[in-house]
KEKE-3310 file (N, C-alpha, C; in steps of 0.2 Angstrom, whole numbers, plus 5000, padded with zeros to 4 digits):
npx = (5183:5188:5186:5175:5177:5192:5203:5213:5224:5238:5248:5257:5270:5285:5290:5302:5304:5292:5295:5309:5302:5300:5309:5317:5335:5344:5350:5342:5334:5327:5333:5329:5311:5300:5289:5281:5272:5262:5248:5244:5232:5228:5217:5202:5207:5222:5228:5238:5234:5232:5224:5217:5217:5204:5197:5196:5200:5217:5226:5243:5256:5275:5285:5295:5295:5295:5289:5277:5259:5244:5229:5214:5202:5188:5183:5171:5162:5161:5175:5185:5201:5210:5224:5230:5231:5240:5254:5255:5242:5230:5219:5205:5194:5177:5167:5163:5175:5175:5188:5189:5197:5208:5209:5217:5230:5246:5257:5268:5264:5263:5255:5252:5244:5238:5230:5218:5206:5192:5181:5176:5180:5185:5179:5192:5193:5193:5191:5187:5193:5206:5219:5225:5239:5238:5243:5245:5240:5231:5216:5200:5187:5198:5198:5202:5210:5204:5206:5222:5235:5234:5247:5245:5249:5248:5252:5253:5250:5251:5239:5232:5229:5238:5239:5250:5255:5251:5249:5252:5241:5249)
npy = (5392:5408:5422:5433:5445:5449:5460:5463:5454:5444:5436:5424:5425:5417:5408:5411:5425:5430:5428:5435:5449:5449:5452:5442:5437:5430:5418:5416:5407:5393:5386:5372:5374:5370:5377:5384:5393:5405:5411:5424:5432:5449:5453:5462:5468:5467:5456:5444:5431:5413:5399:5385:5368:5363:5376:5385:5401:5404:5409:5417:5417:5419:5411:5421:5434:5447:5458:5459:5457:5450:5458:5461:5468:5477:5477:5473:5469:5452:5444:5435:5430:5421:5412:5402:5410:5421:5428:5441:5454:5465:5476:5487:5495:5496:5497:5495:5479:5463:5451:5435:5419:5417:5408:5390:5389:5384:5376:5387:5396:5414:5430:5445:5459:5474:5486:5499:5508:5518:5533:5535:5533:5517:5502:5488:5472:5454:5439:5428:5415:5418:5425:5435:5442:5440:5451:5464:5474:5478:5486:5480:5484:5490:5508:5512:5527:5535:5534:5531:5520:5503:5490:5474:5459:5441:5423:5409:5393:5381:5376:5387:5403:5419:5433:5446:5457:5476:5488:5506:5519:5527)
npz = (4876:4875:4889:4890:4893:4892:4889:4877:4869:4868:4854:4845:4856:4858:4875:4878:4873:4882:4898:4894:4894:4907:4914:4916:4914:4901:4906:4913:4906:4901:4889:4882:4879:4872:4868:4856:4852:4861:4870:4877:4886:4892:4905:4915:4926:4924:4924:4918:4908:4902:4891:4897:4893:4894:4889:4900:4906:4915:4926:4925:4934:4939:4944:4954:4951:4956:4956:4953:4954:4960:4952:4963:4961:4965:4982:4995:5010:5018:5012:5003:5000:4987:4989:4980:4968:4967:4978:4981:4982:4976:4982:4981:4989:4990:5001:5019:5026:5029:5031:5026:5029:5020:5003:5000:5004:5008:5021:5028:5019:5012:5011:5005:5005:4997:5001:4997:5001:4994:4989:5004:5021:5028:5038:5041:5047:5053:5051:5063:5058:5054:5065:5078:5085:5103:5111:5102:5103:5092:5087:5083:5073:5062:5057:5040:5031:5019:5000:5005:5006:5013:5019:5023:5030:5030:5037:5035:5045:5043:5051:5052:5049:5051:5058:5054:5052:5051:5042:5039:5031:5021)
capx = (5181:5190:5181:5174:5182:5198:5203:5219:5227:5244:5249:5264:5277:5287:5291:5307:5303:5288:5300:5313:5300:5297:5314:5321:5340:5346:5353:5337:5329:5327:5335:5323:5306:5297:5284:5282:5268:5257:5242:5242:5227:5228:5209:5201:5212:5229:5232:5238:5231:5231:5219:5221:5215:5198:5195:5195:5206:5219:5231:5248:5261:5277:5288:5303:5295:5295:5286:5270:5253:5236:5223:5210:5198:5185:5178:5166:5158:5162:5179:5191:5206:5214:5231:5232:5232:5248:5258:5254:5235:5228:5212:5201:5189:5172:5163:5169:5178:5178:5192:5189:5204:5212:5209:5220:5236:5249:5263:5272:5262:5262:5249:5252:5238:5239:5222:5214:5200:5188:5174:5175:5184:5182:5182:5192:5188:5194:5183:5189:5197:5212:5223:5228:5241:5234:5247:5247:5238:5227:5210:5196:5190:5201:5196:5208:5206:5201:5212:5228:5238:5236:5247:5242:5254:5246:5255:5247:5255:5248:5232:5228:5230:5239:5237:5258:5257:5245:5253:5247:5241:5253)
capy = (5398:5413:5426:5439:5451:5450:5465:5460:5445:5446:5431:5422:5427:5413:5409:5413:5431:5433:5429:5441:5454:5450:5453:5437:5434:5423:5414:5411:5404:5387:5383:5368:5376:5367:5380:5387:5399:5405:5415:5427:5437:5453:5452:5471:5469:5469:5450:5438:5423:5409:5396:5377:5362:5363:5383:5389:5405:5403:5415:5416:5416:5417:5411:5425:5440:5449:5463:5456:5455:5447:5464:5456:5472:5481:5471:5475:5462:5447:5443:5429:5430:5415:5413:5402:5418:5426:5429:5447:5455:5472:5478:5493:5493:5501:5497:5490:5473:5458:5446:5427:5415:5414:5399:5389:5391:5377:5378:5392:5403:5421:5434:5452:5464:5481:5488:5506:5513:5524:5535:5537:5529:5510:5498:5481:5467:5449:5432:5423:5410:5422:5424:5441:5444:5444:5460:5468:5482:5480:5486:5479:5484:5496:5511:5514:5531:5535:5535:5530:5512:5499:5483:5467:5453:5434:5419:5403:5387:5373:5375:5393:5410:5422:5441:5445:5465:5478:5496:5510:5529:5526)
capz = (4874:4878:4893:4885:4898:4891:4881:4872:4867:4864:4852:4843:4859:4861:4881:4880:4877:4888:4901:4895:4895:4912:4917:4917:4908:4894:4909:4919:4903:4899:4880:4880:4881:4865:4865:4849:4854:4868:4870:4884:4889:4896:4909:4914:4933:4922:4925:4913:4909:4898:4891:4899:4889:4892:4887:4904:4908:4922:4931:4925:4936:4936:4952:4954:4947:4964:4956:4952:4961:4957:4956:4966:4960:4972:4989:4999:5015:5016:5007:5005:4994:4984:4987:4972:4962:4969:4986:4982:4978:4980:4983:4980:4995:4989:5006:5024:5023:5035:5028:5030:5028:5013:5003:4997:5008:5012:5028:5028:5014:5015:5008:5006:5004:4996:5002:4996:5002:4990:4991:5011:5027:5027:5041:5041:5052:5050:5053:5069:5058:5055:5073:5081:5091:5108:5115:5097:5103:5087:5091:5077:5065:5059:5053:5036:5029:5012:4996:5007:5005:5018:5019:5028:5030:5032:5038:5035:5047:5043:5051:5055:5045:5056:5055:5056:5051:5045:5042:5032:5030:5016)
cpx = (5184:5185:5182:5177:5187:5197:5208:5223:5235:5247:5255:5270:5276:5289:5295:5305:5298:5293:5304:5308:5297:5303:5319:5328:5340:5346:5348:5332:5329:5329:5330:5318:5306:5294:5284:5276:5264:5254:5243:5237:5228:5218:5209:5205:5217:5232:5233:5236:5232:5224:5220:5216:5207:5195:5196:5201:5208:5226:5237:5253:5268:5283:5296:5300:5293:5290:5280:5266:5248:5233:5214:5201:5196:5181:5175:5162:5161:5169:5183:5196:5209:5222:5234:5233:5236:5248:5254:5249:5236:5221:5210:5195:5184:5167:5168:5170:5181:5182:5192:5197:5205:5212:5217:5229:5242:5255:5268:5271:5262:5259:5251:5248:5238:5232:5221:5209:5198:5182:5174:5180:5183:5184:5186:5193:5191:5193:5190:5194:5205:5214:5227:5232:5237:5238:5249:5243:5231:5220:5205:5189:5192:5199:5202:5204:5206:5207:5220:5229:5238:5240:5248:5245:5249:5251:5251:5255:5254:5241:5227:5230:5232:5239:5246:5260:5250:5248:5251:5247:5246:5250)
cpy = (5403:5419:5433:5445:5454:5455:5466:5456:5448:5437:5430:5424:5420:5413:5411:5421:5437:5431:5432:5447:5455:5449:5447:5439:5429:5417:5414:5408:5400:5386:5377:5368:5375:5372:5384:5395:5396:5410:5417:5432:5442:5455:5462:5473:5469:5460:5446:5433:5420:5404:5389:5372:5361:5370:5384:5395:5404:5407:5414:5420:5413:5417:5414:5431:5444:5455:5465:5455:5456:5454:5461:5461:5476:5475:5476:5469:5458:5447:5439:5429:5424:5416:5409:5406:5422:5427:5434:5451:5461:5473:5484:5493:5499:5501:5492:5483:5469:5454:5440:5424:5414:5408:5396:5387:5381:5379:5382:5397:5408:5424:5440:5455:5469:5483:5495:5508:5517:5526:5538:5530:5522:5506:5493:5478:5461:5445:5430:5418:5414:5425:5432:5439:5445:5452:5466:5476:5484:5482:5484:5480:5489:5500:5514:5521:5533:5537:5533:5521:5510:5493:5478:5460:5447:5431:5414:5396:5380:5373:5382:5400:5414:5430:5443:5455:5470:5485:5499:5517:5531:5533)
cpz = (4879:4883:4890:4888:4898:4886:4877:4873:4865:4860:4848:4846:4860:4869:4881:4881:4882:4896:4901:4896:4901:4917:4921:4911:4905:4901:4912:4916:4900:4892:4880:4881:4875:4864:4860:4850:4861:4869:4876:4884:4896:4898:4911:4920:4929:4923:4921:4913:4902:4897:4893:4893:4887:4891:4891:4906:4916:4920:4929:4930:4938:4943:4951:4953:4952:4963:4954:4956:4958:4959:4956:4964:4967:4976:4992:5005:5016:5010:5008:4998:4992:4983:4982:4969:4964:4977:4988:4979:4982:4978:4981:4986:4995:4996:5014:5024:5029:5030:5031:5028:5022:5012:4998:4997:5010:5017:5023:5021:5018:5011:5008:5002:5004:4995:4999:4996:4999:4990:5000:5015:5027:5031:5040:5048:5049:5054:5060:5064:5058:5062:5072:5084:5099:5113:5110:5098:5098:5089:5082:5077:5066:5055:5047:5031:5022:5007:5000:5007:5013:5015:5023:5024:5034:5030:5039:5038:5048:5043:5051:5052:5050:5054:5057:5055:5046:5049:5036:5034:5024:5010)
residu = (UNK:UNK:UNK:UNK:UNK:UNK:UNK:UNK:UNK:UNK:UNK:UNK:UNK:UNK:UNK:UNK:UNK:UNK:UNK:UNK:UNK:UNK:UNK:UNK:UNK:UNK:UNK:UNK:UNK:UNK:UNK:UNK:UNK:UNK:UNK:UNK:UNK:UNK:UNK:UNK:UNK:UNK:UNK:UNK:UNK:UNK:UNK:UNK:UNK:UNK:UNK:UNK:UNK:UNK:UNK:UNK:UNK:UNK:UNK:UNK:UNK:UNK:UNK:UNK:UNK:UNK:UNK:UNK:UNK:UNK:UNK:UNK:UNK:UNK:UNK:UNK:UNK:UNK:UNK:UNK:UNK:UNK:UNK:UNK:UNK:UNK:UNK:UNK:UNK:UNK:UNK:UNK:UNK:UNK:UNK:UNK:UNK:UNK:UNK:UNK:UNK:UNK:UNK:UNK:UNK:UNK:UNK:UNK:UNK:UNK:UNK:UNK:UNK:UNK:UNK:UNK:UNK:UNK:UNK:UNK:UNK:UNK:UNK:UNK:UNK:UNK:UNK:UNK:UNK:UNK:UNK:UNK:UNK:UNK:UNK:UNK:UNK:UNK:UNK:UNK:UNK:UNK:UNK:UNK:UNK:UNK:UNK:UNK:UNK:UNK:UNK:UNK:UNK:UNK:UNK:UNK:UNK:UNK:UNK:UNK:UNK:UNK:UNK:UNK:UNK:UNK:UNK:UNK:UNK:UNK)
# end
């Protein structure tokens, strides 16, 4: 069963040209991709998705497309992002926002987070399991200011999510 949240279907593209409209060439597309059709759902964040076998909607992504990024919507509290759903995610930060560990991480993943604060100034904070710099200077939480882009770089190394950049006033 398709999620009712989806507000257009787009139907009967073959893969080839959802790849080319995604800025792939002739020559980075497979000639033998059987698939005759594919149902892609455009969700209320802008993410595309598919339906898998048993109805459930899942994340399409598309490894190369360097200018895509899961929108993870608005946070607030408590927040942990899935790095199954892309490298690269942004946020809307309707209230202050401690960041727990990223789930879903394997050696030598990396996260980039495109933060914006709305409505007022918004603290960030992130849980003990993510690792600071101890001479970065950082002082936490930071206060990030209203409507301006942050972005915050994680490195995950096996065992431990690393906090590796967070710059902004953008």
């Amino acid at each position: 069963m398709a999620d009712a949240r989806f507000k257009k279907m787009i139907r009967n593209k073959t893969f080839r040209e959802i790849l080319q409209r995604n800025g792939f060439k002739n020559s980075d597309v497979l000639s033998s991709v059987a698939l005759s059709t594919l149902s892609i759902l455009l969700d209320e964040n802008g993410n595309l998705r598919t339906i898998d076998a048993q109805g459930n909607p899942v994340i399409i992504s598309i490894e190369g497309a360097n200018d895509s990024y899961y929108n993870a919507g608005a946070k607030t509290g408590p927040t942990t992002f899935d790095h199954a759903l892309g490298s690269k995610q942004k946020a809307t930060l309707t209230g202050n926002v401690d960041i727990a560990a990223p789930s879903n991480g394997t050696e030598g993943s990396e996260l980039t987070l495109w933060l914006t604060p709305t409505g007022a100034n918004r603290d960030l904070n992130f849980d003990g399991a993510i690792q600071t710099a101890s001479d970065s200077g950082l002082v936490l939480p930071k206060t990030l200011t209203q409507d301006a882009l942050y972005i915050v770089k994680l490195v995950y190394n096996g065992t431990n999510w690393m906090l590796v950049s967070l710059v902004g006033g953008f």
